[in-house]
DSSP file (Angstrom, degrees, kcal/mol; ACC not computed):
  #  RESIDUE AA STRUCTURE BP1 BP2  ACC     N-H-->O    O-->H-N    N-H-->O    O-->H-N    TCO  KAPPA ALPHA  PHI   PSI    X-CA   Y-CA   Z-CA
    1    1 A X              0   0    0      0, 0.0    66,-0.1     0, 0.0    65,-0.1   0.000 360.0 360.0 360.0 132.3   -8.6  -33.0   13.6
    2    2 A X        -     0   0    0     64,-1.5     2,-0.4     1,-0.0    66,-0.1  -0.327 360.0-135.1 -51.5 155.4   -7.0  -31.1   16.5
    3    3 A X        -     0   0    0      1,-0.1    63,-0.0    64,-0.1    -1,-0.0  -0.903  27.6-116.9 -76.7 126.8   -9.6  -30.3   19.4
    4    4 A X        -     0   0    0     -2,-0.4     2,-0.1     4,-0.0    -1,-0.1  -0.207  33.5-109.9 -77.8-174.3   -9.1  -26.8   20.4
    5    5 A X        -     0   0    0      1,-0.1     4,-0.3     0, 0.0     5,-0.0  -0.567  25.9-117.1-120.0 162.0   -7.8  -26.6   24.5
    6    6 A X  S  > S+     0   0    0      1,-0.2     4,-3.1     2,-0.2     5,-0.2   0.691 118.3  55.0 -71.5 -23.5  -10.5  -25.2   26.8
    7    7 A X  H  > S+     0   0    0      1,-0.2     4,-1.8     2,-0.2    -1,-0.2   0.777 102.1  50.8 -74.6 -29.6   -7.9  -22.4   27.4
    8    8 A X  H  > S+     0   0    0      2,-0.2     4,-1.3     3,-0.2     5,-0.2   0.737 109.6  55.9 -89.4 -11.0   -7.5  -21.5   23.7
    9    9 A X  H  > S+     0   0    0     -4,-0.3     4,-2.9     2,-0.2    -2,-0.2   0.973 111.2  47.5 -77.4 -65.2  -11.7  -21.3   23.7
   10   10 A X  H  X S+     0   0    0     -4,-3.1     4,-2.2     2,-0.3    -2,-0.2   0.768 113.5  41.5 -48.4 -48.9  -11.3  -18.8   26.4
   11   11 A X  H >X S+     0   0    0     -4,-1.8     3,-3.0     2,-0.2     4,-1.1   0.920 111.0  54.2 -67.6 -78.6   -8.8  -16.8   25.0
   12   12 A X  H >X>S+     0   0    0     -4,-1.3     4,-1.7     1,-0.3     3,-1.4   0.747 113.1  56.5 -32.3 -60.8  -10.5  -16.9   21.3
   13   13 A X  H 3<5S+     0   0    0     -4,-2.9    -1,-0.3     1,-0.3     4,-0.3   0.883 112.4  31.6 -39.5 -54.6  -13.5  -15.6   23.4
   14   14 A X  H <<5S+     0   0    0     -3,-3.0    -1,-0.3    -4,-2.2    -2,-0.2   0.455 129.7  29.0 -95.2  -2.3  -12.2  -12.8   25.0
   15   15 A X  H <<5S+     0   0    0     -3,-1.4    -3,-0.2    -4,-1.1    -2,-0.2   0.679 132.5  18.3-131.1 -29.0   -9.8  -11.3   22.6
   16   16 A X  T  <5S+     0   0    0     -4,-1.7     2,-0.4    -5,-0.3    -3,-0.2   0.536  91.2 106.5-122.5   1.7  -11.2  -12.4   18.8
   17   17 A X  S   <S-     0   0    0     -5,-1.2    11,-0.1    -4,-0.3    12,-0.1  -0.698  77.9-106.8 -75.1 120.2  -14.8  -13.4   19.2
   18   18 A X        -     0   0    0     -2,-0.4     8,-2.3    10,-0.3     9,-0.4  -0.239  41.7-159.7 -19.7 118.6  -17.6  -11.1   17.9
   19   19 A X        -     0   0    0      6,-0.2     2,-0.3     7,-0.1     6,-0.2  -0.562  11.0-134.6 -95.5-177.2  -19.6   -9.2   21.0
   20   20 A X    >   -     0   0    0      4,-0.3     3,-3.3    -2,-0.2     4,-0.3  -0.715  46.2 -82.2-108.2 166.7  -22.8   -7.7   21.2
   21   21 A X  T 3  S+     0   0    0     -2,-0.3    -2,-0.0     1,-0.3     0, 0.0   0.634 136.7  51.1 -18.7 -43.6  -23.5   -4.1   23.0
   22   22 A X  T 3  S-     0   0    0      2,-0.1    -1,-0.3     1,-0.0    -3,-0.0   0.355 122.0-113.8 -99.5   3.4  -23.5   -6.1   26.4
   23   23 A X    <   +     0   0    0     -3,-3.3     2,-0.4     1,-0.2    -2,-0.2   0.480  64.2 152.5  64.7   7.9  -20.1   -7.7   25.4
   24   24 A X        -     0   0    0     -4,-0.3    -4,-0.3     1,-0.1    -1,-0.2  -0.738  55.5-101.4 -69.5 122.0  -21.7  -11.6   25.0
   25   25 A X        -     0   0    0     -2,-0.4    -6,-0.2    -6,-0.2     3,-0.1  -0.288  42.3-178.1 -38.7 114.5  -19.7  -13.9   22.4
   26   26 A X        +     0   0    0     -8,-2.3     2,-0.3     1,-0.2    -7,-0.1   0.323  53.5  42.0 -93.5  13.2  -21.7  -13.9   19.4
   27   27 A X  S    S-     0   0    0     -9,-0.4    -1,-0.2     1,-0.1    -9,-0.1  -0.943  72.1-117.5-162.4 146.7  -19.9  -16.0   17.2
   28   28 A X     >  -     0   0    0     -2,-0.3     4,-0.7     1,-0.1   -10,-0.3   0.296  32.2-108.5 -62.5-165.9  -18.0  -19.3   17.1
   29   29 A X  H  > S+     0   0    0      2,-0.2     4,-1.1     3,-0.1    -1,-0.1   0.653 124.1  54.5 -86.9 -20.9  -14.3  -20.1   16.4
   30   30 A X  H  > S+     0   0    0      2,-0.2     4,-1.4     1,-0.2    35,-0.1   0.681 106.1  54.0 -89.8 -28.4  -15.4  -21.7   13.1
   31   31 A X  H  > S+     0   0    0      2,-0.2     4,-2.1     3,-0.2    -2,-0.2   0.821 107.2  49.6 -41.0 -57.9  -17.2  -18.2   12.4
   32   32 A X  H >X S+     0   0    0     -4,-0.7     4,-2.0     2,-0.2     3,-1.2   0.986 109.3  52.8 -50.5 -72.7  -13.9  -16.3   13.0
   33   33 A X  H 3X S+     0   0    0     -4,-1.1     4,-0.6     1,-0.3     5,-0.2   0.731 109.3  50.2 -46.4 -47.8  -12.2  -18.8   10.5
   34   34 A X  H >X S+     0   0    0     -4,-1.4     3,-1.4     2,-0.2     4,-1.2   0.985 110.0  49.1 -64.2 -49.3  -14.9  -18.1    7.7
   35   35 A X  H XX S+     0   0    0     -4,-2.1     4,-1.4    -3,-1.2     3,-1.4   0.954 117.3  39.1 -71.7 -61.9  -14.6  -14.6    8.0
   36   36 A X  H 3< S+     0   0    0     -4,-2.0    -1,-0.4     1,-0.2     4,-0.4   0.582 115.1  53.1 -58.9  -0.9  -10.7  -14.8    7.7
   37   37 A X  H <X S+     0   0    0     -3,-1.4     4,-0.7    -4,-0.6    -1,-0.2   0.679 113.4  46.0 -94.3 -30.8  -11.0  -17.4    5.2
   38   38 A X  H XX S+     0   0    0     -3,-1.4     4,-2.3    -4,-1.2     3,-1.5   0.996 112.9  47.8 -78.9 -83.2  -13.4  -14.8    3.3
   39   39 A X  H 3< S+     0   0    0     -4,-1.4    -1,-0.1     1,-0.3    -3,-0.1   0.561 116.0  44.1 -65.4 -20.4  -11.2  -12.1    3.7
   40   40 A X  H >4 S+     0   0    0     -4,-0.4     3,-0.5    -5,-0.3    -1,-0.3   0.667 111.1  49.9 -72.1 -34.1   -8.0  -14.1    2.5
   41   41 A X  H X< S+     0   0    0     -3,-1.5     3,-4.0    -4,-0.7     2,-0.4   0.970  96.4  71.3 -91.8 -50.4   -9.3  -15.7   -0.2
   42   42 A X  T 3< S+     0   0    0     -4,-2.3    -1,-0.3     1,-0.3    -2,-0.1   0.217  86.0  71.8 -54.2   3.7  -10.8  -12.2   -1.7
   43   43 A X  T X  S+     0   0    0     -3,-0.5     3,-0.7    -2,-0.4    -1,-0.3   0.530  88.8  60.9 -35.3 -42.4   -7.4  -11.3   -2.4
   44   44 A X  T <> S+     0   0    0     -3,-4.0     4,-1.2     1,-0.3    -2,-0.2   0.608  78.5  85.1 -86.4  -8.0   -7.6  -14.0   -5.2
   45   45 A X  T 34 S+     0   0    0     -4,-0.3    -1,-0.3     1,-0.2    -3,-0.1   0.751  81.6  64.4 -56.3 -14.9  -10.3  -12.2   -7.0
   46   46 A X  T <4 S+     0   0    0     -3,-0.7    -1,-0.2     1,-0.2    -2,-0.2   0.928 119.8  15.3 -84.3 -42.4   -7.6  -10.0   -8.8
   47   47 A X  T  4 S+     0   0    0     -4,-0.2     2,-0.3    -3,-0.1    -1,-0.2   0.061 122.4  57.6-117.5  26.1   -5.8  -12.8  -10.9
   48   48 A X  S  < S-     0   0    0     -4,-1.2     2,-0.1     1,-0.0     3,-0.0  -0.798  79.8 -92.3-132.5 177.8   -8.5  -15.8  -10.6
   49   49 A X     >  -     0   0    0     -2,-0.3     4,-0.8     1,-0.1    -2,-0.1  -0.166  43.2-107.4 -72.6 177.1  -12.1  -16.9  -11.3
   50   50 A X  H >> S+     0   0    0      2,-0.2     4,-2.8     1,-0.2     3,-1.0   0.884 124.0  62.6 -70.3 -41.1  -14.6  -16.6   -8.9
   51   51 A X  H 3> S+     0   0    0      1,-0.3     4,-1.9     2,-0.2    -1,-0.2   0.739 103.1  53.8 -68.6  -6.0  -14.3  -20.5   -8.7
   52   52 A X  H 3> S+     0   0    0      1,-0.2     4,-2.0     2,-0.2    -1,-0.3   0.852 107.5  46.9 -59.0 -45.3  -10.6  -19.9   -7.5
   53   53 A X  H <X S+     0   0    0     -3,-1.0     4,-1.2    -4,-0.8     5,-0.3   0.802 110.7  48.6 -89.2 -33.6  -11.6  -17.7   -4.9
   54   54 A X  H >X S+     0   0    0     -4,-2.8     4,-3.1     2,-0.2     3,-1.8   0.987 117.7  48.2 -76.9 -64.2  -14.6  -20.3   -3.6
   55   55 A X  H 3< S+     0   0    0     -4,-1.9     5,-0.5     1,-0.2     4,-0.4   0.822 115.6  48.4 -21.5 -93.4  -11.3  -23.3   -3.8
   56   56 A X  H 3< S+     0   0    0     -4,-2.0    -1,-0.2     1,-0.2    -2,-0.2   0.430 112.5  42.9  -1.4 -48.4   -9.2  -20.7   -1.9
   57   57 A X  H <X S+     0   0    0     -3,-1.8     4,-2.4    -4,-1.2     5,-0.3   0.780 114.2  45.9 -92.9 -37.0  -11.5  -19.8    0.8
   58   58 A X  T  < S+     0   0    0     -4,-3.1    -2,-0.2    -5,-0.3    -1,-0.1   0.406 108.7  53.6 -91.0  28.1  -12.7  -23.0    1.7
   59   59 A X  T  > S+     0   0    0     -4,-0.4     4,-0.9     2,-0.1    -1,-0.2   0.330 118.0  49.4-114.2 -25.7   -8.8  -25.0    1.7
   60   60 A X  H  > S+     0   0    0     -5,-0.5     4,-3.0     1,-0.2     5,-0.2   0.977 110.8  42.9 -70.7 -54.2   -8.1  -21.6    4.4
   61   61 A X  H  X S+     0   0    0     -4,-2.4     4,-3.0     2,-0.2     5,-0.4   0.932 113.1  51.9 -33.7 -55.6  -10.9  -22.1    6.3
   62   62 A X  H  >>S+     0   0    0     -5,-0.3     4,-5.5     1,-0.2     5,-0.7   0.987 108.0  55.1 -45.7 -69.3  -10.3  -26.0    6.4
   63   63 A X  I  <>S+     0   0    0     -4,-0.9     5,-2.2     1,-0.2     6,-1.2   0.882 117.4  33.7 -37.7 -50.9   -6.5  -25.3    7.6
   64   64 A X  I ><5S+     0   0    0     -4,-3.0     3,-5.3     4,-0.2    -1,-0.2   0.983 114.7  58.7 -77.9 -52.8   -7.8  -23.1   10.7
   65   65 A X  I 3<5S+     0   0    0     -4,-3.0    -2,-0.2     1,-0.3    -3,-0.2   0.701 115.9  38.8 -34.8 -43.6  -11.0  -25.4   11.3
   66   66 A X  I 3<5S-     0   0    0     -4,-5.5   -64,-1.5    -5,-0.4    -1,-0.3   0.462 110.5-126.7 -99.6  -3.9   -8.6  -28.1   11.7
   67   67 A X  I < <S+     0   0    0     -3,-5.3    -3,-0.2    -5,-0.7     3,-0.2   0.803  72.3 126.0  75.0  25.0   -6.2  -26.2   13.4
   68   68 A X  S   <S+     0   0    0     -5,-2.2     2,-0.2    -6,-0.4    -4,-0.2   0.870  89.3   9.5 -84.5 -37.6   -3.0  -27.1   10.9
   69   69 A X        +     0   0    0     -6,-1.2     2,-0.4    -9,-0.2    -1,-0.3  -0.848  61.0 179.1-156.7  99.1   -2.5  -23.2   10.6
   70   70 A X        -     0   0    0     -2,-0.2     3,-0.1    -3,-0.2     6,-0.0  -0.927  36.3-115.4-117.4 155.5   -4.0  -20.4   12.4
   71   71 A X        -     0   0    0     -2,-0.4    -1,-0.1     1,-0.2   -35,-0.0   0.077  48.6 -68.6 -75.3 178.9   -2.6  -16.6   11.2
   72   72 A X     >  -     0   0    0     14,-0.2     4,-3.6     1,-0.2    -1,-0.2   0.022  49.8-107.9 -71.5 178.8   -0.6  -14.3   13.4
   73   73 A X  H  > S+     0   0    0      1,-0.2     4,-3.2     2,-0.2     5,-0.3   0.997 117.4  56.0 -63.3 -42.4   -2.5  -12.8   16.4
   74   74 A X  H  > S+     0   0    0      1,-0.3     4,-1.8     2,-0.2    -1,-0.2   0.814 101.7  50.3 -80.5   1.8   -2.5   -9.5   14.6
   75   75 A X  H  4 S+     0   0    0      2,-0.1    -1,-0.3    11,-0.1    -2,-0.2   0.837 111.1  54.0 -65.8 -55.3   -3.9  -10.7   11.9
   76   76 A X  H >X S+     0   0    0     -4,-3.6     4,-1.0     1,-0.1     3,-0.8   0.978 108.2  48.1 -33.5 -70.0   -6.6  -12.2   14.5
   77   77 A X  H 3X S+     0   0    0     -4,-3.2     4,-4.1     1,-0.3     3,-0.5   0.911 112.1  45.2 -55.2 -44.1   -7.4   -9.1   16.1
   78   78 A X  H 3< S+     0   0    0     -4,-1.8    -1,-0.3    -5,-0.3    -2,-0.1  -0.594 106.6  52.2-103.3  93.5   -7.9   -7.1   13.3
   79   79 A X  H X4 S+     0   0    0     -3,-0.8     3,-1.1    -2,-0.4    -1,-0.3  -0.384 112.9  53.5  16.8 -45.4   -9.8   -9.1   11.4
   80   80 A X  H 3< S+     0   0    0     -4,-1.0    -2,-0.2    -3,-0.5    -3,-0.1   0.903 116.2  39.0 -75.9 -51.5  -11.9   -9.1   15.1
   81   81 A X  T 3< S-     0   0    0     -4,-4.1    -1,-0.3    -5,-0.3    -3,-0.1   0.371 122.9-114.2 -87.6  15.5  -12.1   -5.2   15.1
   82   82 A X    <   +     0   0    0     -3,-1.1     2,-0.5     1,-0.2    -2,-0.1   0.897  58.4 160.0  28.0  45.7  -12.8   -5.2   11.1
   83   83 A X        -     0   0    0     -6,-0.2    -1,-0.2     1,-0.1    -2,-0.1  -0.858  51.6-133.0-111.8 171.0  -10.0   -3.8   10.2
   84   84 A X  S    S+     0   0    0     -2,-0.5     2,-0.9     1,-0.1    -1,-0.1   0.809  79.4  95.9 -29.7 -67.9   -8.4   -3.8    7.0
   85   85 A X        +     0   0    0      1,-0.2    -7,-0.2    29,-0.0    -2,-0.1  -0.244  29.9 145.2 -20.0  62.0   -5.0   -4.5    8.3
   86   86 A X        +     0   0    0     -2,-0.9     2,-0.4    -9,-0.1   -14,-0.2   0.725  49.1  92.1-105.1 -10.0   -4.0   -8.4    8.3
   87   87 A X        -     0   0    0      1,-0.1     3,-0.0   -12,-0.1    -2,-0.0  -0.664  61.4-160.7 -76.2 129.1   -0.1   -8.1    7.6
   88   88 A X        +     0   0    0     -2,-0.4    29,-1.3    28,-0.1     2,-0.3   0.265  58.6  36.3-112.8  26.0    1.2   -8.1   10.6
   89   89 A X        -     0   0    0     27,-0.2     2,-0.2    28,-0.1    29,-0.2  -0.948  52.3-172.4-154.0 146.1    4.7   -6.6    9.9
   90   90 A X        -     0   0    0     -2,-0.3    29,-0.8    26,-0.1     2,-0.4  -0.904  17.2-146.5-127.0 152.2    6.3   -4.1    7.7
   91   91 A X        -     0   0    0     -2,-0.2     2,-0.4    27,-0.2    29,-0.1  -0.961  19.9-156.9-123.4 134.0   10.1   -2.9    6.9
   92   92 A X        -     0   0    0     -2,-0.4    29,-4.3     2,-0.0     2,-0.5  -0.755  10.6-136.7 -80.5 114.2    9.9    0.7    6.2
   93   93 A X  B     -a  121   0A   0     -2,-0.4     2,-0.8    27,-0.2    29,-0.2  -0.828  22.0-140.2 -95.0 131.4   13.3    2.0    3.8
   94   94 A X        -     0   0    0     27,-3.4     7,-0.2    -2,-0.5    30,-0.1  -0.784  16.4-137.5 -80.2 101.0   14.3    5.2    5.6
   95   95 A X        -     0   0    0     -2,-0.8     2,-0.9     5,-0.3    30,-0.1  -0.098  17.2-115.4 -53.4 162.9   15.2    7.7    2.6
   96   96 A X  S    S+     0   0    0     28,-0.1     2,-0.2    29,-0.1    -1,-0.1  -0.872  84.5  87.0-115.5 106.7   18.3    9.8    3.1
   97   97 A X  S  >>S-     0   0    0     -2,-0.9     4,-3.6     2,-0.1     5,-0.5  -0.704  81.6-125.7 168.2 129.6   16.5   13.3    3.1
   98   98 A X  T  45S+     0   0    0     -2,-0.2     4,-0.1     2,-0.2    -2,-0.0   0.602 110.8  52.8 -61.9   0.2   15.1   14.9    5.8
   99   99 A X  T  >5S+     0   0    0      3,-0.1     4,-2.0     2,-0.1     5,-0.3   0.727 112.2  48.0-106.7 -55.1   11.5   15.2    3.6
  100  100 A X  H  >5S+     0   0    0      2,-0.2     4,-2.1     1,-0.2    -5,-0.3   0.894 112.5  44.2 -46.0 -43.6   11.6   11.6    3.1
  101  101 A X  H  X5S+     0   0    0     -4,-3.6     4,-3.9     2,-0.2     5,-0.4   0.870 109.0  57.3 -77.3 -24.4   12.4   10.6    6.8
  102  102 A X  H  ><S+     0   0    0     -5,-0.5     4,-2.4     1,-0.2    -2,-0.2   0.991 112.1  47.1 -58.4 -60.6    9.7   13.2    7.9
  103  103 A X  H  X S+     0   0    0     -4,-2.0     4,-1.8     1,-0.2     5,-0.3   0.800 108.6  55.0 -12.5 -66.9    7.4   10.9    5.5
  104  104 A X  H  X S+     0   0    0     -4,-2.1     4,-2.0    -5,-0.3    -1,-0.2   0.910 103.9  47.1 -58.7 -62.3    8.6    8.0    6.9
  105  105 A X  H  X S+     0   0    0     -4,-3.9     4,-2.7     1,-0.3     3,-0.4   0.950 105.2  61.9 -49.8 -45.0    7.8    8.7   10.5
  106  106 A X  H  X S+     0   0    0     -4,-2.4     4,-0.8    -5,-0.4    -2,-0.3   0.961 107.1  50.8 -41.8 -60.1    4.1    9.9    9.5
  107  107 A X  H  X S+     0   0    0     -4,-1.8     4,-1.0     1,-0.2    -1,-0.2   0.714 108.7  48.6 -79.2  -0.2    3.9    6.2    8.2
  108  108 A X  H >X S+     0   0    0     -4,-2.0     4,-2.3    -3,-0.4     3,-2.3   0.933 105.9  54.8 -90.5 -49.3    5.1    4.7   11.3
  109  109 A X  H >X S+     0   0    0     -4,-2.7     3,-1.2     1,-0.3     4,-0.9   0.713 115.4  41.3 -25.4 -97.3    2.9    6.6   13.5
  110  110 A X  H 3< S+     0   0    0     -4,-0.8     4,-0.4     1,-0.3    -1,-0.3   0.339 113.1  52.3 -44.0 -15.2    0.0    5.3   11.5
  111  111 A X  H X<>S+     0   0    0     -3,-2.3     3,-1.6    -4,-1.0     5,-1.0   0.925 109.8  53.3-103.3 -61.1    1.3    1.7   11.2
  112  112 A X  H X<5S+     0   0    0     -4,-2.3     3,-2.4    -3,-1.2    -2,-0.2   0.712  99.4  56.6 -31.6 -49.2    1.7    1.6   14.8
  113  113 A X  T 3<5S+     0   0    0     -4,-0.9    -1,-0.2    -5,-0.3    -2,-0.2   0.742 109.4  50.9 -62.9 -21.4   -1.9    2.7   15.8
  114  114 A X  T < 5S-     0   0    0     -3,-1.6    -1,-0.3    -4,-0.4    -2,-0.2   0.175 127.6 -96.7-109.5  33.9   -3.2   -0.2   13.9
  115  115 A X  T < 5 +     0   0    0     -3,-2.4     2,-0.7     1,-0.3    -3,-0.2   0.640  63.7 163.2 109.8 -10.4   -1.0   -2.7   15.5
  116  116 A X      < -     0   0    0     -5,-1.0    -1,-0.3    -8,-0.1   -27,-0.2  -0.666  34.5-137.5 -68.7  92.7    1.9   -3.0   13.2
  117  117 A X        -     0   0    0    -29,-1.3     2,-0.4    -2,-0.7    -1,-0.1   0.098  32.4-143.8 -46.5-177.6    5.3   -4.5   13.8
  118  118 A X        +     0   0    0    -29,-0.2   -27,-0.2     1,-0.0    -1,-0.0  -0.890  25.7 169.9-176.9 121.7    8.2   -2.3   12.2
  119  119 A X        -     0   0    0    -29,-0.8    -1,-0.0    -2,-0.4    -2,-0.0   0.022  13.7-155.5-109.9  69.2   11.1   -2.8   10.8
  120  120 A X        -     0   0    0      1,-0.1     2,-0.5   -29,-0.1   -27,-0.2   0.459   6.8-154.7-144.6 138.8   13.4   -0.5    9.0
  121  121 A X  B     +a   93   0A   0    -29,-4.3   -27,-3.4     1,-0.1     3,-0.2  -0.972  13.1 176.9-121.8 144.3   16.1   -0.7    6.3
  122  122 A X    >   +     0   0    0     -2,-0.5     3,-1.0   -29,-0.2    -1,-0.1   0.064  50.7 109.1-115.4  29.5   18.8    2.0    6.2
  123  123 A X  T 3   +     0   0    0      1,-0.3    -1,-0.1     3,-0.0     4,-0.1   0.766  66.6  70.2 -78.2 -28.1   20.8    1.0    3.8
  124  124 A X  T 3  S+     0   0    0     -3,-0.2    -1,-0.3   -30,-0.1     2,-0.2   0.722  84.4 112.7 -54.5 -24.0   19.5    4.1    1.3
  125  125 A X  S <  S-     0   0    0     -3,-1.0     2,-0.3   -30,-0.1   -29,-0.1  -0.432  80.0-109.7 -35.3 121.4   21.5    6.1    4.0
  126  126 A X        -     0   0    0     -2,-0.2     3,-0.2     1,-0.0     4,-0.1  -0.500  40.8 -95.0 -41.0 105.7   24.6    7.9    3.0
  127  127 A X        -     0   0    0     -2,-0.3     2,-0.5     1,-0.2     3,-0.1   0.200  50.9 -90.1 -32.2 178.8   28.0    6.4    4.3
  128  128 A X  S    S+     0   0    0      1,-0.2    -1,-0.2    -3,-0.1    -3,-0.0  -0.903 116.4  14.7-154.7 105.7   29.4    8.1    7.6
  129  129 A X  S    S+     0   0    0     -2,-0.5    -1,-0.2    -3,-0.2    -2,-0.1   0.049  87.9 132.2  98.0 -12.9   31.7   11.2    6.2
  130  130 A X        -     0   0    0     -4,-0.1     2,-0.4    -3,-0.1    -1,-0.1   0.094  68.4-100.5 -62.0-152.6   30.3   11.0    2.8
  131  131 A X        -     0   0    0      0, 0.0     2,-0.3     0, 0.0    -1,-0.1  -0.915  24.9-123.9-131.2 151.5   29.4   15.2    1.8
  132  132 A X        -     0   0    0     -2,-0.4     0, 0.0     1,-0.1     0, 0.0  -0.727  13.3-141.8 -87.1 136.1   25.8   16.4    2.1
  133  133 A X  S    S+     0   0    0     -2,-0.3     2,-0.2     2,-0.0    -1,-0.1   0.954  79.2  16.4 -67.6 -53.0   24.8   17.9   -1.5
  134  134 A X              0   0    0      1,-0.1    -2,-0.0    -3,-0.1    -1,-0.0  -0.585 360.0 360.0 -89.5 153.8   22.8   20.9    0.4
  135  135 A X              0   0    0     -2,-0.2    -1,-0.1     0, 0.0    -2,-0.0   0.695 360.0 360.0-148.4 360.0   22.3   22.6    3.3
């Protein structure tokens, strides 16, 4: 098993550790790990047994514990701040309509505030000279 670096403690302190009110670390790195291990595994609840999800959580947990795989940072953080949020990228398909791109933008705004990489396909776009049906 890896040993984590005194530098990686420090950081895992200050940017994904649980505070209290006064900002004091209240929970370990192996803490974090259950709780993302928790929150990963509860995914499986949809197409498995319970005992699937108990497997599940504790072969994720193992994998960060041991420092074979730890998820991306934004996955880290919010997990840290309890949010929802652990995918830490989207591609967004841009519609070719002006109600559809208005859409679109709404969801990047909101995919942005929590942290969200972006990426867009525009291939639903309409060819360059092709004729607009309306106007």
């Amino acid at each position: 098993m890896k040993a984590m670096s005194l530098s990686a403690k420090k950081l895992m302190a200050e940017k994904f550790l649980q505070k209290d009110s006064f900002g004091r670390v209240v929970e370990s790195p192996e803490n974090l790990f259950r709780r993302i291990a928790i929150k990963i595994a509860s995914a499986e609840a949809q197409w498995s047994s319970l005992d699937d999800v108990d497997y599940y959580q504790y072969e994720y947990f193992k994998m960060m514990n041991r420092l074979e795989f730890l998820p991306a940072v934004t996955v880290l953080k919010n997990i840290s701040e309890n949010k929802p949020q652990l995918i830490p990228a989207f591609v967004l398909s841009v519609p070719d309509s002006i109600e559809g791109m208005t859409e679109t933008i709404k969801y990047i705004r909101e995919m942005q505030t929590a942290g969200v990489q972006l990426g867009f396909n525009f291939s639903n776009l309409r060819p360059q000279g092709d004729p607009v049906n309306s106007s």
